[in-house]
C-alpha positions in Angstrom: 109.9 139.5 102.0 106.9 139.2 104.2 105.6 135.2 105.2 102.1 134.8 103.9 99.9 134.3 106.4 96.8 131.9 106.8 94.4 134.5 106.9 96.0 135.8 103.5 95.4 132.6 101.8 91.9 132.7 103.0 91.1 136.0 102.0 92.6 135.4 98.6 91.0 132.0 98.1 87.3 133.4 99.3 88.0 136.2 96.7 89.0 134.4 93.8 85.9 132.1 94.3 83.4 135.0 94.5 85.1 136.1 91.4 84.2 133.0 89.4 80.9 132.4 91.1 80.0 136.2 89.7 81.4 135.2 86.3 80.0 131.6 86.0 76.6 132.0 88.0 74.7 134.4 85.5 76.4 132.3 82.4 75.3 129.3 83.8 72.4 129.3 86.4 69.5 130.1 83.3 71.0 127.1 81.6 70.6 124.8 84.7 67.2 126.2 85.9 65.9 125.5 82.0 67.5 122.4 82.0 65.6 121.4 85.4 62.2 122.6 84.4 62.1 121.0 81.3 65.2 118.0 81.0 65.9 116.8 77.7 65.0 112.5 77.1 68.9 111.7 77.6 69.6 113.2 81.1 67.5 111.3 83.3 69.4 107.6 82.1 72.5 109.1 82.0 71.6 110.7 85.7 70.8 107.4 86.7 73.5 105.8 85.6 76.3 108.4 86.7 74.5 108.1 90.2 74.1 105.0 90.6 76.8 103.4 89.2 79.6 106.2 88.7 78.9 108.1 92.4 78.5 104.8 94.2 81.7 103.2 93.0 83.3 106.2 93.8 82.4 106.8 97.3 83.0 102.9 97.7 86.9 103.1 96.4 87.2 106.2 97.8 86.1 104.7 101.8 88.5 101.9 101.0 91.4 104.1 100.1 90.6 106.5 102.5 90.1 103.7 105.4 93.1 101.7 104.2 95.6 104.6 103.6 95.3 105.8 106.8 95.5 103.3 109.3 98.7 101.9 107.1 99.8 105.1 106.8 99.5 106.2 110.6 101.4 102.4 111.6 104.3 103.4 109.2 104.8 107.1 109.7 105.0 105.5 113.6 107.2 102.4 113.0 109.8 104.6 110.8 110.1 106.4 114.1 111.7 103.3 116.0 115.7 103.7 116.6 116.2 100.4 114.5 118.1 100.7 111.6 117.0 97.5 109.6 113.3 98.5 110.2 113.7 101.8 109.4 115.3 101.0 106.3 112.7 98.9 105.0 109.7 101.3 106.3 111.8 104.1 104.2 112.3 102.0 101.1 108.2 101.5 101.0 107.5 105.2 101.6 110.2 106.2 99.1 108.8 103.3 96.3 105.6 104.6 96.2 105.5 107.9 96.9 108.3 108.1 94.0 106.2 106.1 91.5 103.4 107.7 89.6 100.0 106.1 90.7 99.2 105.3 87.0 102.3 103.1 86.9 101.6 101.9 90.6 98.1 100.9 89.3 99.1 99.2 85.8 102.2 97.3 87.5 99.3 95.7 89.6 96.7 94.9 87.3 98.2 94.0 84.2 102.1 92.8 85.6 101.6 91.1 89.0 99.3 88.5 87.5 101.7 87.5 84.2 105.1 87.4 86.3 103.7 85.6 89.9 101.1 83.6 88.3 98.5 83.4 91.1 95.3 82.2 90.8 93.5 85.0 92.6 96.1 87.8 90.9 94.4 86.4 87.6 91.3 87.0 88.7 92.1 90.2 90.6 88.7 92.9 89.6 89.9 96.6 88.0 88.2 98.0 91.5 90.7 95.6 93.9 93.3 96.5 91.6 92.7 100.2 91.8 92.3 100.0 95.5 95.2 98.5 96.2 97.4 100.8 94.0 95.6 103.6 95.8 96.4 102.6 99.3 100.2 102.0 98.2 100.4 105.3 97.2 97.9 106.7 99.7 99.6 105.1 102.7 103.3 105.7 101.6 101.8 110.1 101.6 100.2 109.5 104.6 103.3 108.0 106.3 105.0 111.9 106.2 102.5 113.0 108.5 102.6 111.1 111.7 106.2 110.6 111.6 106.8 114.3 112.1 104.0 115.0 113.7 106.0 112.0 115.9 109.2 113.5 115.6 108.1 117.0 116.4 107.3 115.7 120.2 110.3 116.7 122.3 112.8 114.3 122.9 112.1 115.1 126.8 108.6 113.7 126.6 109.9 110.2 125.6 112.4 110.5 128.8 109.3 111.2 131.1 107.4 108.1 129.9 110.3 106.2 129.9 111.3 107.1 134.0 107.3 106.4 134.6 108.1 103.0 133.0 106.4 102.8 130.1 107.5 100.8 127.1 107.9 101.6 124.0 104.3 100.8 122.8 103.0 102.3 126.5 105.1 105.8 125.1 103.3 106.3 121.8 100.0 105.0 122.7 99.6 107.2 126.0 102.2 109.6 125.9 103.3 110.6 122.1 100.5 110.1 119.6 97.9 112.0 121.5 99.9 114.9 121.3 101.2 114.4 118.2 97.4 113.8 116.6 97.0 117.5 117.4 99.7 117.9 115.0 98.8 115.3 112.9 94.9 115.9 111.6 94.9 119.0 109.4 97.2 117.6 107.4 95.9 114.1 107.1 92.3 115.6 106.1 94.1 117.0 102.7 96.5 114.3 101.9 93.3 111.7 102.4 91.0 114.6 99.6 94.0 113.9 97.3 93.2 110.5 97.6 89.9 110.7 97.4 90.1 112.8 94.0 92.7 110.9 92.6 90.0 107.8 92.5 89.4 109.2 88.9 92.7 107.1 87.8 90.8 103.7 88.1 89.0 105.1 85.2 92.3 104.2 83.2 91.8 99.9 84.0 88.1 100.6 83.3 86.6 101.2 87.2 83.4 102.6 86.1 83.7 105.4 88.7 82.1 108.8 88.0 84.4 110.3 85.8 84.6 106.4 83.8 80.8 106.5 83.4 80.7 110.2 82.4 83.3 109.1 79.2 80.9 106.5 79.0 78.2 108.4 78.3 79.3 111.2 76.4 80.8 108.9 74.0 76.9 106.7 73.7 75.6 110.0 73.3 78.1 111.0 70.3 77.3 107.2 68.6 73.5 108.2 69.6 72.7 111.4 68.5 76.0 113.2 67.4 76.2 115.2 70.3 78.2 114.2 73.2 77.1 116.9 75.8 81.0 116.8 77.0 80.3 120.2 78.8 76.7 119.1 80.7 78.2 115.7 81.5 81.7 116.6 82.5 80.0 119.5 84.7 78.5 117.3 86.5 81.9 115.6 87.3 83.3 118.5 88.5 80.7 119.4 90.4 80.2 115.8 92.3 83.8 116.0 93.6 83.8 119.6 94.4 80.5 118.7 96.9 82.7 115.2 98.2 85.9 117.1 98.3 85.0 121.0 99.5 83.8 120.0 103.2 86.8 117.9 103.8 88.7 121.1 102.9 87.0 122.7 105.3 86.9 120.7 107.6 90.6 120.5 107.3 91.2 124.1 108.0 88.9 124.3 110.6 90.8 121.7 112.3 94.2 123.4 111.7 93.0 126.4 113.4 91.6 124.7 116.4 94.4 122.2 117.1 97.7 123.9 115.6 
């Protein structure tokens, strides 16, 4: 059986997306130019509101997340590298631990849990959004972790030998030796571990983060209460389409990377 090859992928992805965009753009685009010229009273609040609230507590968490996943991430995927079998052991356990947890649980074991068993004061008044944040970069992190260590691990042996005989130490070997060649390795693959972190933001909605997704429910259900109908398919478009414009680029940007670096 032939491999499938990266320019497969792309020609395959490219075609199924014209395919939809010729199905969905003349089902949709008369809708959204009527709806532009001439908006109905509830979509500028409920614009407003997903904006400004939903989209900015969104990219907020997400740049936390993001920030915090990867630089943990990076130190442990480096650390589990270290011939040290205690450390190794421990840096494995984390990885393992959350990456074998769903982040739902990850999420609810901190929010709700933490604060009844350890009985700290700032645990009890620990926000949904630090909550959320936290669970994320757990999870986040423990993802990210796979990456550098065999980007790490895919250096050969003989490199570490080299650095060693110029006398570098350990820290002296990764920092000017190893990671730079291993970050050629390491990038595409980071870009779409740190989208599904990104996306999967949307869970905070579950310990009430009112991220976009959050203040979308929110407003389909006021709408339902207000006038008896929800708009579920204008609102929840608009979702989709937010983190399809966050997420997309990074995508790109991603495989751009892999086939300049790899």
């Amino acid at each position: 059986m032939r491999a499938v090859t990266p320019r497969t992928n792309r020609m395959v992805t490219l075609t199924l997306t014209a395919v939809v965009l010729v199905i969905a753009v003349p089902l949709l685009l008369p809708k959204l130019v009527h709806v532009w010229r001439h908006p109905p009273a509830w979509v500028k609040p409920i614009a407003h509101y997903m904006l400004h609230v939903g989209l900015k507590t969104t990219l907020e968490l997400a740049a936390i997340t993001v920030v915090g996943s990867a630089v943990l991430g990076v130190l442990i995927g480096t650390l589990i590298t270290i011939r040290f079998a205690p450390s190794r052991w421990l840096l494995r356990a984390y990885v393992e631990i959350w990456r074998g947890l769903p982040i739902v649980v990850t999420i609810f074991l901190i929010f709700f849990a933490l604060p009844q068993v350890l009985h700290w004061h700032r645990l009890h008044n620990m926000t949904p959004f630090q909550a959320a944040g936290i669970g994320l970069i757990l999870w986040g992190s423990a993802q990210v972790a796979e990456a550098p260590r065999g980007a790490v691990e895919s250096i050969p042996r003989e490199q570490h030998e080299a650095a060693n005989a110029l006398g570098f130490g350990w820290v002296g070997t990764h920092s000017f030796v190893i990671l730079p060649q291993a970050l050629r390795r390491l990038v595409p693959p980071m870009v779409g571990l740190l989208v599904n972190v990104i996306q999967n933001t949307t869970i905070a909605s579950l310990i009430g983060v009112a991220e976009v997704l959050e203040t979308g429910t929110r407003s389909t259900e006021r709408l339902g209460y207000a006038t008896g109908n929800s708009h579920f398919f204008a609102i929840y478009g608009c979702v989709m389409i937010i983190f399809f414009v966050i997420s997309f680029p990074l995508t790109r940007v991603g495989s751009l990377l892999e086939r300049r670096l790899v």
